[in-house]
C-alpha atoms as a printed R data frame, in Angstrom:
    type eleno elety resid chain resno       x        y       z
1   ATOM     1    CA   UNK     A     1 132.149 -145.527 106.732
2   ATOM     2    CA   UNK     A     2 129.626 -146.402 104.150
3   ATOM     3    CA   UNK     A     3 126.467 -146.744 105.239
4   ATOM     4    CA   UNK     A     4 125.344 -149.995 102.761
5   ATOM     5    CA   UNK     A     5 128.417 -151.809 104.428
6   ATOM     6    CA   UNK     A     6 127.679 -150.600 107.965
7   ATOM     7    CA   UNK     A     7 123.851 -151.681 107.213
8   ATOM     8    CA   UNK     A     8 125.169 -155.060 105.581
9   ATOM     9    CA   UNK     A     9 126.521 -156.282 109.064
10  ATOM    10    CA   UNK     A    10 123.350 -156.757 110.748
11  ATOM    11    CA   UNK     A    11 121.758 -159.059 108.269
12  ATOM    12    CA   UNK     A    12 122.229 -162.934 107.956
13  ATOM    13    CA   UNK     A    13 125.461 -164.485 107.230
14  ATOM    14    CA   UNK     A    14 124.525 -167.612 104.561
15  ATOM    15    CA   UNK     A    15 127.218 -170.694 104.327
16  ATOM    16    CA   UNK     A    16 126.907 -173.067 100.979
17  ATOM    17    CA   UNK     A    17 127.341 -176.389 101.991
18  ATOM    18    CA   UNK     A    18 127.306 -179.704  99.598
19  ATOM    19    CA   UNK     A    19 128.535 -181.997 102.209
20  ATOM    20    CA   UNK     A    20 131.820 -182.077 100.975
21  ATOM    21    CA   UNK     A    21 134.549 -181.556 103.634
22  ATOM    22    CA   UNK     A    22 135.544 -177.941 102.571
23  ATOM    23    CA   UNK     A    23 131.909 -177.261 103.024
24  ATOM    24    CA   UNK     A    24 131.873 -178.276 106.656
25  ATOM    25    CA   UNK     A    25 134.500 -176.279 107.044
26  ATOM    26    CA   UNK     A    26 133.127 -173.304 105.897
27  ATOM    27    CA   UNK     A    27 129.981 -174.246 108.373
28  ATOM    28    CA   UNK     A    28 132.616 -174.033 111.084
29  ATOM    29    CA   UNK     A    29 133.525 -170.792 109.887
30  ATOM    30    CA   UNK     A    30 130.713 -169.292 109.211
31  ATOM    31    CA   UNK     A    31 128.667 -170.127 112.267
32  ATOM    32    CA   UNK     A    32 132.228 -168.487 114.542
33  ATOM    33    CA   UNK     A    33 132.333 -165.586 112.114
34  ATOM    34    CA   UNK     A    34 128.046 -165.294 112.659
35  ATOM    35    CA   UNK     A    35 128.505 -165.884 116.301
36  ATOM    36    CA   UNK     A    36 130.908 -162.487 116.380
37  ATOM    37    CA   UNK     A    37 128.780 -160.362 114.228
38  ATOM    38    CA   UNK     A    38 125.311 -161.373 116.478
39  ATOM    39    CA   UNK     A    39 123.489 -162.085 113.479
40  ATOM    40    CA   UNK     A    40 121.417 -165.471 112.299
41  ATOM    41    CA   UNK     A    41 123.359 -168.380 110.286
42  ATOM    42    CA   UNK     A    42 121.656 -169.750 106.987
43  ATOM    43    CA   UNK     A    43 122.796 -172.931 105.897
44  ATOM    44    CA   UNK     A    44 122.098 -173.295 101.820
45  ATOM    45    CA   UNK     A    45 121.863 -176.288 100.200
46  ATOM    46    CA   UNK     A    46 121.487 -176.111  96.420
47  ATOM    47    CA   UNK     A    47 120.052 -178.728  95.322
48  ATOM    48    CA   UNK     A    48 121.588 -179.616  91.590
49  ATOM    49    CA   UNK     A    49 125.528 -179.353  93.023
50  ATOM    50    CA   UNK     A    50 126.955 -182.850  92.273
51  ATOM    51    CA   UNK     A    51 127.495 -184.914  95.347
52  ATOM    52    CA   UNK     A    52 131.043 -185.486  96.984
53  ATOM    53    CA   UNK     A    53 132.853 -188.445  97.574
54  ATOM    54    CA   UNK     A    54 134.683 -189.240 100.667
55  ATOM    55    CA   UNK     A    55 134.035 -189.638 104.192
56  ATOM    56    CA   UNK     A    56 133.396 -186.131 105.154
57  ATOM    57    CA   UNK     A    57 129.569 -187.097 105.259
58  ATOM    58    CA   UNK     A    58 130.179 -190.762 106.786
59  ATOM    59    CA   UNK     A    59 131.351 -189.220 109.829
60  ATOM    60    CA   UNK     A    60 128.549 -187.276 110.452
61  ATOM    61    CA   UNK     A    61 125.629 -188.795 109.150
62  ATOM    62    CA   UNK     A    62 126.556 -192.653 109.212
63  ATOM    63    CA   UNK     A    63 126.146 -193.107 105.484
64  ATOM    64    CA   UNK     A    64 127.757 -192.346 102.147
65  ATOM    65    CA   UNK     A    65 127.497 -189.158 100.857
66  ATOM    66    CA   UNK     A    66 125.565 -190.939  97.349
67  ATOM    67    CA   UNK     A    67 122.981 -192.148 100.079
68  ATOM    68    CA   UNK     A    68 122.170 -189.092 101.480
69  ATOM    69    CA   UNK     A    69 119.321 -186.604 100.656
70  ATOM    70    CA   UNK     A    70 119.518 -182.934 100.000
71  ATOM    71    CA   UNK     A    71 117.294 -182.184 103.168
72  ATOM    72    CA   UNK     A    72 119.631 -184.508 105.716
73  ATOM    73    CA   UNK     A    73 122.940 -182.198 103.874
74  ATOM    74    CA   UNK     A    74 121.961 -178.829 104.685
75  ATOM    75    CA   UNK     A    75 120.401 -180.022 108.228
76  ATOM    76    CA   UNK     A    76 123.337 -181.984 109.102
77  ATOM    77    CA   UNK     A    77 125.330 -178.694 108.828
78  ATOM    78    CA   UNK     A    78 122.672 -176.878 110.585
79  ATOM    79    CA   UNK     A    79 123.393 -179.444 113.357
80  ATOM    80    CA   UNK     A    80 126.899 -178.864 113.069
81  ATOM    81    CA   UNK     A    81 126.843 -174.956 113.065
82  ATOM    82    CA   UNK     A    82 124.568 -175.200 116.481
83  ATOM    83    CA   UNK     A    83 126.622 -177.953 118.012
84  ATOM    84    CA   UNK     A    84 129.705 -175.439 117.630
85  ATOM    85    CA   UNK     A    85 127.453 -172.302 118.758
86  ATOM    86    CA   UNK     A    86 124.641 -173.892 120.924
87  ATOM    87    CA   UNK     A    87 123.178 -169.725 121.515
88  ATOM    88    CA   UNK     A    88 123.467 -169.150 117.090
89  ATOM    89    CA   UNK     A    89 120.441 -169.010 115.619
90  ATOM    90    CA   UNK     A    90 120.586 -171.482 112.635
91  ATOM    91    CA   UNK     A    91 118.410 -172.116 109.800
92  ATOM    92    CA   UNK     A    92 118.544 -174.416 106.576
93  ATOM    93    CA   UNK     A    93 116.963 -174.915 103.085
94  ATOM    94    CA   UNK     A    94 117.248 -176.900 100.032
95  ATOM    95    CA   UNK     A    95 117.097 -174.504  96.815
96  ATOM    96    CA   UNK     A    96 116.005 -176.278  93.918
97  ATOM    97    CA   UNK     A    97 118.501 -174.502  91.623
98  ATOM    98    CA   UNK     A    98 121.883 -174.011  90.334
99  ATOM    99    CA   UNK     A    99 124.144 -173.224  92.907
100 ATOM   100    CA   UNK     A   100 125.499 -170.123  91.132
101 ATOM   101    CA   UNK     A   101 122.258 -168.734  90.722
102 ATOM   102    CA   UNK     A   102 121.021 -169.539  94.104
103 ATOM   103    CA   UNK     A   103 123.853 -167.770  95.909
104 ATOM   104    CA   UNK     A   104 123.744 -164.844  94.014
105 ATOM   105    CA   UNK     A   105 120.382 -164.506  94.448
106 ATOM   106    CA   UNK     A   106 120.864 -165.372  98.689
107 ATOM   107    CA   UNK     A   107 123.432 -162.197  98.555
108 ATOM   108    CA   UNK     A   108 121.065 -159.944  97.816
109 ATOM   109    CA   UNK     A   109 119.901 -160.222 101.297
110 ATOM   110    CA   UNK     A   110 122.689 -161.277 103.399
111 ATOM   111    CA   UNK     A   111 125.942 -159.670 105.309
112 ATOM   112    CA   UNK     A   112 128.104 -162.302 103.389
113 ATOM   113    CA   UNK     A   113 128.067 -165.440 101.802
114 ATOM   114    CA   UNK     A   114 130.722 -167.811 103.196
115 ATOM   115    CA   UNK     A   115 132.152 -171.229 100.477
116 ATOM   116    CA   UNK     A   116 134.511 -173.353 101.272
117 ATOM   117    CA   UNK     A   117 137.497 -174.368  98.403
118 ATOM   118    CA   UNK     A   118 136.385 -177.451  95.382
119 ATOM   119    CA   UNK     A   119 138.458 -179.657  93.805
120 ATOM   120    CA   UNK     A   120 140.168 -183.143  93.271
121 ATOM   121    CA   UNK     A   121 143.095 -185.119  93.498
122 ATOM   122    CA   UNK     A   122 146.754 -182.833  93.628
123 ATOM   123    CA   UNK     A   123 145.552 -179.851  92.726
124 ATOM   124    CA   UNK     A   124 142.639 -179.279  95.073
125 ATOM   125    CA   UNK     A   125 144.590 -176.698  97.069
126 ATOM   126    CA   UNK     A   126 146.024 -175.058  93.491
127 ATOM   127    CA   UNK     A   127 142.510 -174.151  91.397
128 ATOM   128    CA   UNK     A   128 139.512 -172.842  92.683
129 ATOM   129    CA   UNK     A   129 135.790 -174.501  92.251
130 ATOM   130    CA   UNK     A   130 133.821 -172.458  89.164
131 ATOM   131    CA   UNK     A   131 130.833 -172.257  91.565
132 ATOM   132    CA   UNK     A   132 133.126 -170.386  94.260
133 ATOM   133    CA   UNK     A   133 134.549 -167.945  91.140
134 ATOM   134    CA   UNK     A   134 131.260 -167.510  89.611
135 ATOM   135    CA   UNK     A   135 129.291 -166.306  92.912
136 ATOM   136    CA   UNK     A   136 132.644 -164.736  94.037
137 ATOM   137    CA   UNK     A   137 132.409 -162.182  90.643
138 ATOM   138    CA   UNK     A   138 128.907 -161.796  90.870
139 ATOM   139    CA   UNK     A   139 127.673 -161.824  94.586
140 ATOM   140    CA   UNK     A   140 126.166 -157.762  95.636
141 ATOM   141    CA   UNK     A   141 127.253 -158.933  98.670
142 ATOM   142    CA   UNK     A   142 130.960 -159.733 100.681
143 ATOM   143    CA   UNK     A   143 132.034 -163.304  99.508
144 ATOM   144    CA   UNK     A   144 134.326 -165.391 101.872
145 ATOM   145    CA   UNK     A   145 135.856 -168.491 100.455
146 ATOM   146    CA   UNK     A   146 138.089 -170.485 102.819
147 ATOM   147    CA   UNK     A   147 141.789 -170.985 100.819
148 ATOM   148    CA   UNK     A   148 144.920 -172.070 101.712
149 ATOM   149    CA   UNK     A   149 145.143 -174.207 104.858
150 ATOM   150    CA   UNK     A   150 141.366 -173.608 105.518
151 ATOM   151    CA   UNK     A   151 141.687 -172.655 109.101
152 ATOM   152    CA   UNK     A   152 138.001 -173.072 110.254
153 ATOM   153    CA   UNK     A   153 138.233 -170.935 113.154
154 ATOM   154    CA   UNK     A   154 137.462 -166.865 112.737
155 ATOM   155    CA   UNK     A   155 138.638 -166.833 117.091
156 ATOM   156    CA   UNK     A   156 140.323 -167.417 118.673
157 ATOM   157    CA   UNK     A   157 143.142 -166.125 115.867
158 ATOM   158    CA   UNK     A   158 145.778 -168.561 114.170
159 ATOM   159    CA   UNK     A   159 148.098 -165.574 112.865
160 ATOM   160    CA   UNK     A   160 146.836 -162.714 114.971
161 ATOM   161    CA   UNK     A   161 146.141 -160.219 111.876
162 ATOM   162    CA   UNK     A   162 143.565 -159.168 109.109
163 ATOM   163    CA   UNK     A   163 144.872 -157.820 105.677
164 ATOM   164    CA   UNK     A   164 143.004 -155.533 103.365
165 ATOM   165    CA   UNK     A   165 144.508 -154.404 100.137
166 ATOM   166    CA   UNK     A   166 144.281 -150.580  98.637
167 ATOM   167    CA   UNK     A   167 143.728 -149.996  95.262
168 ATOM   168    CA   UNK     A   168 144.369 -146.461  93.337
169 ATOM   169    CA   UNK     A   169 141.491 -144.874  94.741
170 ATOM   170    CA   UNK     A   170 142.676 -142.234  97.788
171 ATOM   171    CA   UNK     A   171 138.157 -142.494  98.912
172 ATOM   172    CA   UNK     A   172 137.739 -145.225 101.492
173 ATOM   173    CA   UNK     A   173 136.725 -147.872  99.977
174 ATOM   174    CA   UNK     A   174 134.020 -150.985 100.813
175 ATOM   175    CA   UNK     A   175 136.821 -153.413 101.058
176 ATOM   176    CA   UNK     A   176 138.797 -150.877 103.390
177 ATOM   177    CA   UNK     A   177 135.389 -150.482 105.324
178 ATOM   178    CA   UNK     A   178 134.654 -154.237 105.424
179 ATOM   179    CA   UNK     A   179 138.698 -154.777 107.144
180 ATOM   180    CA   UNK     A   180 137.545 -152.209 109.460
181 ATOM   181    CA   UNK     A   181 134.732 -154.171 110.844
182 ATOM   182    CA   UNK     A   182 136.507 -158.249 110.536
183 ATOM   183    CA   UNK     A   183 139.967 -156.732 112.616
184 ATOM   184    CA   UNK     A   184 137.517 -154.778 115.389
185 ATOM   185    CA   UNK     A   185 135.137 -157.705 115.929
186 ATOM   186    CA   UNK     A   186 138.310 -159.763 116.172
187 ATOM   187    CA   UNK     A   187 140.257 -158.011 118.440
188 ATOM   188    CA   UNK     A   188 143.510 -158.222 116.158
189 ATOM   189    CA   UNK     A   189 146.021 -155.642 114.161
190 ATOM   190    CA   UNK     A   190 144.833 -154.562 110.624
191 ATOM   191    CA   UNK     A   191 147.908 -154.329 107.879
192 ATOM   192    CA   UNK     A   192 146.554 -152.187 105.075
193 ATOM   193    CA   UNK     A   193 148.842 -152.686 101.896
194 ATOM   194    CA   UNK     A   194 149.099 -150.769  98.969
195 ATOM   195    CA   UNK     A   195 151.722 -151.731  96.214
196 ATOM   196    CA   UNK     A   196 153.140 -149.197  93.840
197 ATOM   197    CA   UNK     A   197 155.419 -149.664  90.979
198 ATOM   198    CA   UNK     A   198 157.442 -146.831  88.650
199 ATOM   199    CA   UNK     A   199 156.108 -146.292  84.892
200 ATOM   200    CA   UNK     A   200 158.478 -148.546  82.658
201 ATOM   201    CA   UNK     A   201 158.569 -145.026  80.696
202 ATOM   202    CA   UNK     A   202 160.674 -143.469  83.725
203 ATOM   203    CA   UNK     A   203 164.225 -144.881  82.650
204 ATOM   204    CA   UNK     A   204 167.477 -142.861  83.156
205 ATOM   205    CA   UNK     A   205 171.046 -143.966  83.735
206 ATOM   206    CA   UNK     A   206 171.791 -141.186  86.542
207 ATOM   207    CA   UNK     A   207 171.520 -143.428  89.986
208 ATOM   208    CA   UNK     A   208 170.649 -140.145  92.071
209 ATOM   209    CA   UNK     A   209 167.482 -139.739  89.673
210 ATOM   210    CA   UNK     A   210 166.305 -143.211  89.828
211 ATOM   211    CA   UNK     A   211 166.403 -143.068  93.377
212 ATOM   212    CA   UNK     A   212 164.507 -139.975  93.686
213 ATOM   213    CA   UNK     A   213 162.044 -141.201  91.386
214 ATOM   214    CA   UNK     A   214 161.318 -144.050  93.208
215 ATOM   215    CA   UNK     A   215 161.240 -141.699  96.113
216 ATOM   216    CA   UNK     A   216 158.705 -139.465  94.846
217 ATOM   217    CA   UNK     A   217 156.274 -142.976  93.997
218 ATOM   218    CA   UNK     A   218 156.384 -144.226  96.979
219 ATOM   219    CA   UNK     A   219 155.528 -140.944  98.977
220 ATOM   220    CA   UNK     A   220 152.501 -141.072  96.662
221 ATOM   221    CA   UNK     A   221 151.515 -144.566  97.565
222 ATOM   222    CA   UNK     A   222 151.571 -143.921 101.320
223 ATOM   223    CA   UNK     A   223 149.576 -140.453 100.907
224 ATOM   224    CA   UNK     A   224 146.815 -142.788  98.509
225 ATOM   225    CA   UNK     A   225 147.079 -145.123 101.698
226 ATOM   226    CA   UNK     A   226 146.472 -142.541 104.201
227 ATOM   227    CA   UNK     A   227 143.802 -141.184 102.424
228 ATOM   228    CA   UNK     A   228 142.026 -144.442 101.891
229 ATOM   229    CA   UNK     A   229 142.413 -144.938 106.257
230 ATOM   230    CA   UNK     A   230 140.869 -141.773 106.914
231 ATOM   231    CA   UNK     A   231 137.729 -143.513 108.459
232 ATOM   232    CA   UNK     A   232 139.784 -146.117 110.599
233 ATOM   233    CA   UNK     A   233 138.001 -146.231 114.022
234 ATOM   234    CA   UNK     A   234 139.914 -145.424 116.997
235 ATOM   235    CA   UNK     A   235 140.384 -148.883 118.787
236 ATOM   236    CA   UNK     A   236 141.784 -150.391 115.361
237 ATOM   237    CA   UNK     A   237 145.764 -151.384 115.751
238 ATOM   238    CA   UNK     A   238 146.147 -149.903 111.868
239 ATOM   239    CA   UNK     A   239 148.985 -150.756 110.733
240 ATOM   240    CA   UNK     A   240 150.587 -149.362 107.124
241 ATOM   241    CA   UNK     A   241 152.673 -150.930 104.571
242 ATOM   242    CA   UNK     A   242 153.976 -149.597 100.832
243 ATOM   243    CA   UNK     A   243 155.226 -152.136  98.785
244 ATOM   244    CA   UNK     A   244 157.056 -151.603  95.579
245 ATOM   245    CA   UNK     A   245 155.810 -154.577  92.702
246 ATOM   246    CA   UNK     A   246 152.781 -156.076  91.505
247 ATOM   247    CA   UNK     A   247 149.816 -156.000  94.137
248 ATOM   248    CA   UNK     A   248 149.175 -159.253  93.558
249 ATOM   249    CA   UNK     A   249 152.540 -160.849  94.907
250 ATOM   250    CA   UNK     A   250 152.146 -158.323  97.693
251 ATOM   251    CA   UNK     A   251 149.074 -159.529  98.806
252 ATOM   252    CA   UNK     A   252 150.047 -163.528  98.476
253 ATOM   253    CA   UNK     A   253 153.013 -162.929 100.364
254 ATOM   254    CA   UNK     A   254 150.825 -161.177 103.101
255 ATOM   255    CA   UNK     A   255 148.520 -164.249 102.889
256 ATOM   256    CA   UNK     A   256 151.089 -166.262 104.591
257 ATOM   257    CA   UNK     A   257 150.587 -164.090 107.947
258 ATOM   258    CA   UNK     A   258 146.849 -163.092 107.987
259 ATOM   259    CA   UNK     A   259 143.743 -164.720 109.085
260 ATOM   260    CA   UNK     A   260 142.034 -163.151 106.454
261 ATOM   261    CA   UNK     A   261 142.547 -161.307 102.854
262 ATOM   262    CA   UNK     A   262 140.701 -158.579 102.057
263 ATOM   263    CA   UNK     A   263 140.257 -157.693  98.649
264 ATOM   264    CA   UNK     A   264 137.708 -155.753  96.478
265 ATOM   265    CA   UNK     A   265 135.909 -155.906  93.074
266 ATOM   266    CA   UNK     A   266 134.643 -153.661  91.282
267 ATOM   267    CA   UNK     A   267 131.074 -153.770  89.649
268 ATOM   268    CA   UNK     A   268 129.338 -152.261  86.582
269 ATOM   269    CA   UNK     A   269 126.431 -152.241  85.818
270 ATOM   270    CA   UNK     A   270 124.987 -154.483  83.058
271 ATOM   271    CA   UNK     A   271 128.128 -156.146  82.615
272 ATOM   272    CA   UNK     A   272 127.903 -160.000  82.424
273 ATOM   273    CA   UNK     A   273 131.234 -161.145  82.438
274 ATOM   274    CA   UNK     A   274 133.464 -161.909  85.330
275 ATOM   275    CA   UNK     A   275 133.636 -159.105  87.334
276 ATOM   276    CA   UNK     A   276 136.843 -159.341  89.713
277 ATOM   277    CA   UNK     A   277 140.058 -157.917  88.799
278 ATOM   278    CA   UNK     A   278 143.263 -159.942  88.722
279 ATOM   279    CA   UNK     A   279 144.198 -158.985  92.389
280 ATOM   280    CA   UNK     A   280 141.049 -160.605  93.349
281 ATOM   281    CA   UNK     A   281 141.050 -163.257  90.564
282 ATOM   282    CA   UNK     A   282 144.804 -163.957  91.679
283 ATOM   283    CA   UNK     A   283 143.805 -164.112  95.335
284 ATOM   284    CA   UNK     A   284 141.147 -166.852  95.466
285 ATOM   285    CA   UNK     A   285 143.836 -168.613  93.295
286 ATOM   286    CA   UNK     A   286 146.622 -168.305  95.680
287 ATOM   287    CA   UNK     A   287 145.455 -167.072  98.604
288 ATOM   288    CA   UNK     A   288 147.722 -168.755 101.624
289 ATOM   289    CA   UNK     A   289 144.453 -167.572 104.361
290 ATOM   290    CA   UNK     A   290 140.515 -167.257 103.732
291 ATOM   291    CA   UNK     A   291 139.755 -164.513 101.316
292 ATOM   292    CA   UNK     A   292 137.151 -161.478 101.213
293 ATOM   293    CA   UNK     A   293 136.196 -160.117  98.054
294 ATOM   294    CA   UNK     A   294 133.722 -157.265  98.704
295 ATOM   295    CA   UNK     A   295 132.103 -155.614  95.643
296 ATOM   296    CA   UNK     A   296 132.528 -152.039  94.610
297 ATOM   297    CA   UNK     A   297 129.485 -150.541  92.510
298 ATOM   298    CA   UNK     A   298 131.281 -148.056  90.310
């Protein structure tokens, strides 16, 4: 297992909150998914994100969300987090920044950042927040953003399974290493998924052939997938599946039964753009469960 993963899971988990009720949320979340790892809870507040409307802040503060300060935000979900996990330790602070900057700059020393889902009116559950994408593509760290029907429990477990996706790459990978670690702490099955498709090139009118062919690409797959398990530890229920199509519909449909998506991204250096692939891009889309997109220096 890699050793900057394995050393990432002892440091603090940090949960951006705005007081928004998808923020809260993610406090839930994060303070169960910081409760399992043993580690400390850091509650950011970053101070230039517009304010919600709604009553998600009424409820726990007594006022409108437009009435309260940045301080009484990030401590009310300090509050929260301890209420849920009176033994977490729990911390909060205001950052005086963007909130893209300020939780890139928080992954640089933490196990994972945790966000909950943005938006308005129909589509809220359709398009995901820019703030969420941006630290999602740029984060040096794990990036958990709660999609679909934000469950905001990590345990007990709604659908009883984590889901990581393989790429390509036959070398276990940080997002392979990272599923390792969320279905052990959990106590649940691990489905490991790697999609293959046949080269649009390999066209022939004999049936025999084509079915060979396809033969011969899936045996590949499942060798790439065993390969990429190699470093599965032993009490892990590992569970294998080759899919033939586009990863990206694989993935989606495996949304629908998981607890949480693992995905990865991979980084280069001194690239500015967004860095996260369309499996990734696609997932904190679409995503029917939480999603976990864990960079990949290359």
């Amino acid at each position: 297992m890699k050793a900057a993963i394995v050393q990432a899971f002892g440091e603090p988990l940090v949960v951006g909150v705005d007081g928004s009720g998808p923020s809260l949320r993610a406090v839930d979340w994060a303070a169960d998914e910081a409760a399992l790892r043993g580690v400390p809870l850091r509650v950011v507040y970053a101070s230039l994100w517009e304010r919600y409307e709604g009553a998600a802040l009424d409820k726990d503060l007594g006022r409108s969300s437009e009435q309260v300060p940045a301080e009484d935000i990030a401590e009310g979900a300090a509050r929260r987090a301890r209420a849920r996990h009176p033994e977490l330790k729990v911390s909060a602070e205001v950052l005086p920044e963007e909130p893209e900057y300020a939780l890139v700059k928080e992954g640089l020393h933490a196990g994972a950042l945790v966000l909950g889902t943005r938006g308005r009116s129909g589509i809220t559950e359709l398009l995901l927040g820019s703030v969420s994408l941006t630290v999602a593509a740029h984060a040096r760290c794990p990036v958990i953003v709660l999609r679909g029907s934000h469950d905001n429990q990590v345990t007990p477990a709604v659908r009883g399974r984590v889901v990581v996706g393989v790429g390509e790459h036959s070398e276990p990978s940080a997002a392979v290493c990272f599923a390792f670690e969320e279905a052990r702490r959990r106590g649940v099955p691990l489905e490991a998924v790697r999609a293959w498709r046949r080269p649009a090139r390999e066209t022939t009118d004999q049936t025999l052939l084509v079915g060979e062919l396809a033969r011969l690409h899936e045996e590949e797959a499942a060798e790439t997938l065993e390969a990429a398990l190699r470093d599965a530890p032993e009490e892990v229920d590992l569970r294998r599946r080759t899919v033939e199509g586009h990863a990206r519909k694989a993935l989606l449909d495996a949304s629908h039964e998981a607890d949480l998506l693992v995905v990865g991204a991979r980084r280069r250096e001194g690239h500015l753009g967004l860095q996260l692939g369309r499996v990734a891009h696609t997932a904190l889309h679409h995503s029917a469960c939480p999603v976990a997109v864990v960079p990949e220096q290359v």
